[in-house]
Structures are given as C-alpha cells and as structure tokens.
LUMNU-538726 format. One record per residue (C-alpha): x, z, y; residue in three letters. Coordinates in steps of 0.05 Angstrom, whole numbers, padded with zeros to 5 digits, always signed. Layout:
N
XZYALA ...
END
This chain:
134
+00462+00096-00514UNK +00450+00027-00497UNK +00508+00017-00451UNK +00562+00043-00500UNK +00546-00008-00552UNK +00551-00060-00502UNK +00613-00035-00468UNK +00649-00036-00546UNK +00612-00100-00558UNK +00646-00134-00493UNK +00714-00103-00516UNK +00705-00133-00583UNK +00691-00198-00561UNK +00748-00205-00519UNK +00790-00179-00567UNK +00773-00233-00611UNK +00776-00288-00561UNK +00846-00258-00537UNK +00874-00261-00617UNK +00843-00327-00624UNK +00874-00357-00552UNK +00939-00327-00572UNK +00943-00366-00633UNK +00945-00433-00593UNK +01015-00458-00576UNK +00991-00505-00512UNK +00965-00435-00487UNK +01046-00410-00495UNK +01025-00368-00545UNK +01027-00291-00548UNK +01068-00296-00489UNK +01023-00344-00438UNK +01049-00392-00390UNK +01095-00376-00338UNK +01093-00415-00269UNK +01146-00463-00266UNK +01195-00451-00219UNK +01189-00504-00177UNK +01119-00476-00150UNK +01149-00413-00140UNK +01202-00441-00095UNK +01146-00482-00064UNK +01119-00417-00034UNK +01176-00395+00001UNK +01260-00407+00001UNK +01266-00340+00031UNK +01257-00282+00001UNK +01221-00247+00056UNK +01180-00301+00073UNK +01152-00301+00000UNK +01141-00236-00002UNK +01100-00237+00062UNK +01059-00294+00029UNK +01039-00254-00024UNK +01025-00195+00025UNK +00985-00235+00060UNK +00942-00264+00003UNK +00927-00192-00028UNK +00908-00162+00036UNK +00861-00226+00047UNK +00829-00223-00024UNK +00830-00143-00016UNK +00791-00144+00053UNK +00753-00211+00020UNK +00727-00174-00032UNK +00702-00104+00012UNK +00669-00162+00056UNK +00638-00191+00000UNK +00612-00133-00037UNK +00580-00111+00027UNK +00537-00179+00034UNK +00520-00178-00033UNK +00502-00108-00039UNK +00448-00127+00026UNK +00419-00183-00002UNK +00366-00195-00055UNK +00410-00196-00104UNK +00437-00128-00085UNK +00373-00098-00082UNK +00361-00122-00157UNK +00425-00098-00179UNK +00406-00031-00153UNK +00335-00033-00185UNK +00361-00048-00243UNK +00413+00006-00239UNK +00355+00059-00228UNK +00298+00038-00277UNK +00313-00029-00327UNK +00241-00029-00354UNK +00220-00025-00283UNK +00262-00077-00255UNK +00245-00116-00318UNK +00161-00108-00298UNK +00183-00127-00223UNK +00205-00189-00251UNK +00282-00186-00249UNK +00313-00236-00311UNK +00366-00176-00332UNK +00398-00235-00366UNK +00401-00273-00298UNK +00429-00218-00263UNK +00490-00194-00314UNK +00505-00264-00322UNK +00518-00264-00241UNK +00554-00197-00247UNK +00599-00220-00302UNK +00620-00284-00267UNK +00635-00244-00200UNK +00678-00197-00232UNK +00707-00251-00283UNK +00729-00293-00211UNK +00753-00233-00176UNK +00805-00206-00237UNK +00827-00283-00245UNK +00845-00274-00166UNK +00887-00214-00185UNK +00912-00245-00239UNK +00940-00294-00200UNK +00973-00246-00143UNK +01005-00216-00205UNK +01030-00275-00223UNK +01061-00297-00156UNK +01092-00230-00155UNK +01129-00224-00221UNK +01154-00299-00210UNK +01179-00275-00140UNK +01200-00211-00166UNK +01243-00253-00224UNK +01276-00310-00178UNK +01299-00251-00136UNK +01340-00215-00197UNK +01373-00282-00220UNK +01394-00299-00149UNK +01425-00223-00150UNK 
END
C-alpha cells in the first residue's frame, strides 16, 4: 500500500509545482518557451539534414540509455536497487540509505525525460519551420 500513496503523492507534487511554474510569465506562462528560431536554423538549413540531426541524436540517447541501464544495473548500485526491490526492511538492515538510493533514481530518470524533452523540442521546431516554408 506503501507505493500507491507515494506514486499519488509524486503526482500531487508536481501538479502543484506545474500550476505554480505556470503562473510565472519569464517561464512563458501556460504555454512555455519556444526555441527561437534562430537556433533552430542553427541546426540545419536543409530540411533533410535537420531531420537527420535529430535522427541521429534520438538513436544516440536511445542506444545511450540501453548502454547505461546495463552498467548501472551491474554495479553496486544496481545490486541495491534490486535488493531493495525484493525486501526494503532487508535492504534497509544491509545498510542501504533508501533515501540515498531514490534520490539517485529520481535524478536519473528526471535527466533522462529532460533529454526527451529536448528531442521533442527540436522536432516540433523542425516540424513547424517546415509548414511555414510550405
């Protein structure tokens, strides 16, 4: 029962912290910050060279990522993640700071959607200069 409560806890929070963020105009509001064009044209003047940039980077971050998981998931720190995944009081009496290790956790997965984030980004901009050059 644990684990619901803090899955709707973590959704709470960053519900808050999205209502509160939206609510600052330096932030663009509700509607963010769009890349300004300049960077986008930065990346590429042709369209299929852009396009291949951004194919590129995903397939780097995607491959990145499966590489990284795997050296994680052999190290010490995998081997606590799993121990705690089995037994949390034991992992807790083996010494493990649970604190330590979703902390970790978080921040991976917090760096690895702000990566997506940003290949999203690069796309719709792409995807947008494309339509107004139509």
């Amino acid at each position: 029962m644990q684990e619901a409560y803090f899955a709707i806890g973590t959704w709470v929070i960053s519900e808050v912290l999205r209502g509160v963020f939206a609510q600052f105009s330096a932030l663009g509001g509700g509607t963010g910050i769009s890349l300004p064009a300049t960077v986008i044209k930065k990346i590429s003047e042709v369209k299929f060279w852009g396009e291949a940039t951004i194919y590129w980077l995903a397939l780097t971050l995607g491959l990145g990522t499966v590489a990284l998981v795997y050296v994680v998931l052999r190290s010490k720190l995998g081997l606590a993640l799993t121990t705690i995944r089995d037994n949390e009081i034991a992992s807790v009496s083996l010494g493990i700071r649970m604190a330590r290790m979703m902390f970790v956790v978080y921040v991976f997965a917090a760096g690895m959607t702000g990566m997506v984030g940003l290949l999203i980004s690069l796309q719709k901009c792409a995807f947008l200069r494309t339509l107004r050059s139509v």
